[in-house]
N, C-alpha and C positions, 0 to 999 in steps of 0.2 A: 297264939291260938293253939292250943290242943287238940288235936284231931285225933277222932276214933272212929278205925279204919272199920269197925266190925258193923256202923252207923252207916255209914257209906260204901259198903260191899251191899247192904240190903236194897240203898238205894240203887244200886246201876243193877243190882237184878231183876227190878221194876219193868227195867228195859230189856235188857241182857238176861238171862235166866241162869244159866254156866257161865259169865264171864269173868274174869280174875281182873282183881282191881289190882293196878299196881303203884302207881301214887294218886295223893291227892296234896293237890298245889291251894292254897287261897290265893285269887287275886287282889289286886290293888284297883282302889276305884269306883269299888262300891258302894253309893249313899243309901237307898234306900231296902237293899240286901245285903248278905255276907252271900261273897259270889267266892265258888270255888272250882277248880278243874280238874274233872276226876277222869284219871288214863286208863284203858281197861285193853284186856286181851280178850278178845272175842275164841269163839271154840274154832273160830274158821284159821286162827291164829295170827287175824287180823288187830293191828292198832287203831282204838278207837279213842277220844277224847271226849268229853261231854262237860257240858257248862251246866253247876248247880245254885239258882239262886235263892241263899234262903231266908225266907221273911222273922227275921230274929224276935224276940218280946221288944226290941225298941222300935222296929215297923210301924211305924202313924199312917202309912200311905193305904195303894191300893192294893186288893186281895192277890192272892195268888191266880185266883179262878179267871179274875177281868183282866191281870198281864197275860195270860195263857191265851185267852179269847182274842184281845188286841193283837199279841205277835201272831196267832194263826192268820189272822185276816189280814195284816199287811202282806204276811210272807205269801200267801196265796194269790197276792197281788201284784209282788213279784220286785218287792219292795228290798233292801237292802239288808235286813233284819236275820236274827238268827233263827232258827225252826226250832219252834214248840214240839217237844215231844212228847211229853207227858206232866202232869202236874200232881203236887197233891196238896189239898184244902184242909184236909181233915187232919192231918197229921196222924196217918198211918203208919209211918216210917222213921219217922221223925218225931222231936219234939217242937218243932215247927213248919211251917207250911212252905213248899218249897217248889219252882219251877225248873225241869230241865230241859236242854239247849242244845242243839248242835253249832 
């Protein structure tokens, strides 16, 4: 997989606005996303990590918007699950629609 980092600096600014990405990892284990781990330097000059799942053109499953909904509600449940940060449906950022994680 070719990664382009200029793709995914857009994305952790979503969150981060100043933050410097410094890698991005794909993980292993993904069925129904390509899930990736992007490392970021916050301005606070804090390490941050974030889990991006992204729903590829081979996606059959469920939207980005109802994994987003689902993990807020267990996590607020207090459920063992990673927290929902933000999502995007539309594919603003991307050429596909992607969840991310702490």
């Amino acid at each position: 997989m070719a990664i382009i980092y200029k793709k995914y600096e857009q994305v952790a600014r979503k969150l981060y606005p100043d933050a410097i990405l410094l890698q991005v990892e794909p993980l292993a284990g993904g069925v129904s996303a390509d899930v990736l781990r992007l490392d970021l330097r916050l301005t606070t000059g804090e390490l941050r990590s974030i889990v991006m799942r992204e729903h590829g053109p081979s996606h059959s499953g469920h939207s980005t918007s109802l994994e987003y909904q689902l993990l807020e509600a267990l996590f607020r449940q207090g459920l063992p699950v990673p927290q929902p940060l933000c999502e995007d449906a539309n594919c603003e950022l991307t050429d596909n629609p992607f969840v991310l994680l702490s």
